[in-house]
C-alpha angles and dihedrals in degrees: 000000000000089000088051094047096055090034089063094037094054080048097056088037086059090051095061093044082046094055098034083053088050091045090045092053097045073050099056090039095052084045092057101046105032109087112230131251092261091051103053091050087054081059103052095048084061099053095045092058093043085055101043119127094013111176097178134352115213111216100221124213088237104056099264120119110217107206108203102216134201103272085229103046102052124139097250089077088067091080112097090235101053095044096106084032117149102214107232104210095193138012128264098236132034107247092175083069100121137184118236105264082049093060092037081063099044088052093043085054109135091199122085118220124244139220142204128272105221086065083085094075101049139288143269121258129245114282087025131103122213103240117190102234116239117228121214091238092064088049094049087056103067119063095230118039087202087063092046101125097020125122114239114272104216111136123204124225099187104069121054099170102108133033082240124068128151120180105239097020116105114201130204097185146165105213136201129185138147097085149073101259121205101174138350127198137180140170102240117191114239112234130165099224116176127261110205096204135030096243089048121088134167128214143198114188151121113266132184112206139197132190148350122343100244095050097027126164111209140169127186140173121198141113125282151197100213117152093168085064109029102032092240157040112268121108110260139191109256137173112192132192141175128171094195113034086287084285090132108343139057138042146179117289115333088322084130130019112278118082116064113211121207099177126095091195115070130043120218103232096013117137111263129209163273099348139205124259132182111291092357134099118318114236128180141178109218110215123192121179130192158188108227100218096214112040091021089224114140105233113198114218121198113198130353095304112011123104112192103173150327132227116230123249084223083079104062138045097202099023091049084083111025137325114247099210138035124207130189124190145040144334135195126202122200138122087228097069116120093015133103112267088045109206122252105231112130136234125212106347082339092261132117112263106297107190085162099056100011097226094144139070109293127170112209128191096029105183130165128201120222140168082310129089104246138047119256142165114275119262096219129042145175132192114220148187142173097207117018096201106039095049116008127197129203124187112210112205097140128093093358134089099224118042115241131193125212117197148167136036138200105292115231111040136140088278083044110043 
């Protein structure tokens, strides 16, 4: 009787263990995931200053709320460099003045230009600026919330091709240097492309570029999958800018204070639509962006005729004054790049460059502007890419009267393992 009492005593005593170690564990783990006190209020300061002087939200279709903000209280103006800042509203010169061979290839277009979803539900009103609205969750993910919005700063020490290079980044680029440049555009065709992770995204965009790799200014406008951002996976309008390899500065959209939007039309991160897809309509956004000559400020252009926003000079060193380098194309994210097994996140439509059919990513109408008055289309270039056989380019020149680059692919495949 004795050996049955204790027998069933260790058992219950096992039990317990059993249940205190459960209880520490759900503790710990509590403990891990649940932001702190001190955190959250971190957060909700945050928050607090993105909604400030809100006139109207807009629900969107998608999920997203557009808060329409005062023009002049926008959170640009938190940055210390901005604080004394006269908002421009227009630039001083036209830059969509063309000449006729320009606007005969704007008509001739076979892609057809896309809008925003959250249009659907209404619109802001003048002397407002459409502003995606953050959620606390996409806050909670990133460890710090001051680096919320801001491309990741490894730098790689193992390829000096380029005066870019980003560990974990994997590049498929056309490439132009040699020159002051004032403003680049390009048609780029809008695609959905998987991203395998949440802390994975994929781009395609125009980006200016100053200095050296490792201290790089840079500012680009595109279109993204960036769930780490975003909180999901549908292709968004970004504009994107750093002033030190996005070690401390920089970040998507007007997640942080920098770049000063006019317009009450577009929202920076908003879903855009509808989209391409293989062997379907073609559909493209068109980006310009340029140096004003006579405030410096970058304006950003969407469309043919439609100028959101500008980032100060205030903001650069380099780039106060010109941008040494242009890239088109497209750009991956993941920690996995460059490592067996390769992620699977995609690049342009997620297929290997298609010139024939044209199913992959592909920029059209690449023009720079220099020291001239007019844009034009660069005298040098160079296809990149970071991994060949992960994500391909091919620069088409022969048989056709404008230059096109097709770019990206699917990630991980038997040639990328």
């Amino acid at each position: 009787m004795f050996w049955f009492h204790g027998s069933r005593y260790f058992r219950e005593m096992g039990l317990v263990l059993l249940g205190m170690t459960f209880i520490s564990l759900w503790i710990h783990s509590e403990a891990h995931y649940s932001p702190s006190k001190h955190r959250v209020s971190e957060i909700d300061r945050k928050i607090n200053r993105l909604r400030r002087h809100i006139v109207k939200s807009i629900k969107s279709e998608d999920g997203d709320i557009i808060d329409c903000i005062d023009l002049y209280k926008q959170p640009a103006f938190d940055h210390p460099a901005l604080r004394n800042h006269t908002i421009q509203m227009t630039p001083t010169y036209n830059p969509t003045a063309k000449n006729s061979k320009e606007r005969n290839n704007i008509e001739d277009s076979s892609m057809n230009i896309v809008t925003q979803v959250w249009k659907k539900g209404g619109s802001c009103p003048k002397e407002t600026i459409p502003v995606r609205r953050i959620r606390k969750t996409d806050l909670i993910r990133d460890d710090n919330i001051e680096n919320y919005g801001r491309k990741r700063p490894q730098l790689s020490t193992e390829n000096k091709n380029l005066s870019v290079q980003l560990a974990n980044h994997s590049k498929a680029i056309l490439l132009t240097v040699g020159y002051r440049y004032l403003g680049a555009k390009g048609d780029i065709k809008v695609f959905n492309p998987s991203v395998e992770k949440d802390d994975e995204y994929t781009t395609s965009q125009v980006s200016l570029i100053n200095g050296p790799y490792y201290e790089y200014e840079s500012i680009e406008s595109g279109w993204a999958v960036n769930p780490g951002v975003y909180g999901d996976r549908q292709t968004r309008f970004f504009v994107y800018w750093t002033a030190d390899a996005s070690k401390t500065t920089g970040c998507f959209d007007i997640t942080c204070p920098g770049f000063v939007q006019t317009s009450n039309e577009i929202a920076l991160g908003a879903a855009i639509y509808p989209l391409s897809v293989p062997n379907g309509l073609p559909y493209q956004i068109t980006v310009y962006i340029f140096k004003d000559p006579n405030t410096s400020n970058w304006w950003v252009q969407y469309g043919e005729k439609m100028n959101i926003g500008y980032w100060p000079p205030d903001l650069f060193h380099g780039l106060r004054y010109n941008a040494d380098s242009v890239e088109w194309g497209g750009e991956v994210y993941s920690t996995t790049v460059g490592h067996t097994p390769h992620t699977s996140t995609g690049m342009g439509s997620g297929r290997f460059p298609d010139y024939v059919f044209g199913n992959s990513g592909v920029v059209k109408r690449m023009r720079i502007h220099d020291n001239s008055a007019t844009l034009k289309f660069p005298e040098w270039v160079e296809q990149f890419t970071d991994e060949f056989n992960c994500y391909d380019v091919e620069y088409v020149e022969d048989y056709i009267e404008d230059p096109e680059f097709y770019y990206g692919g699917p990630g991980r495949n038997p040639m990328c393992p």
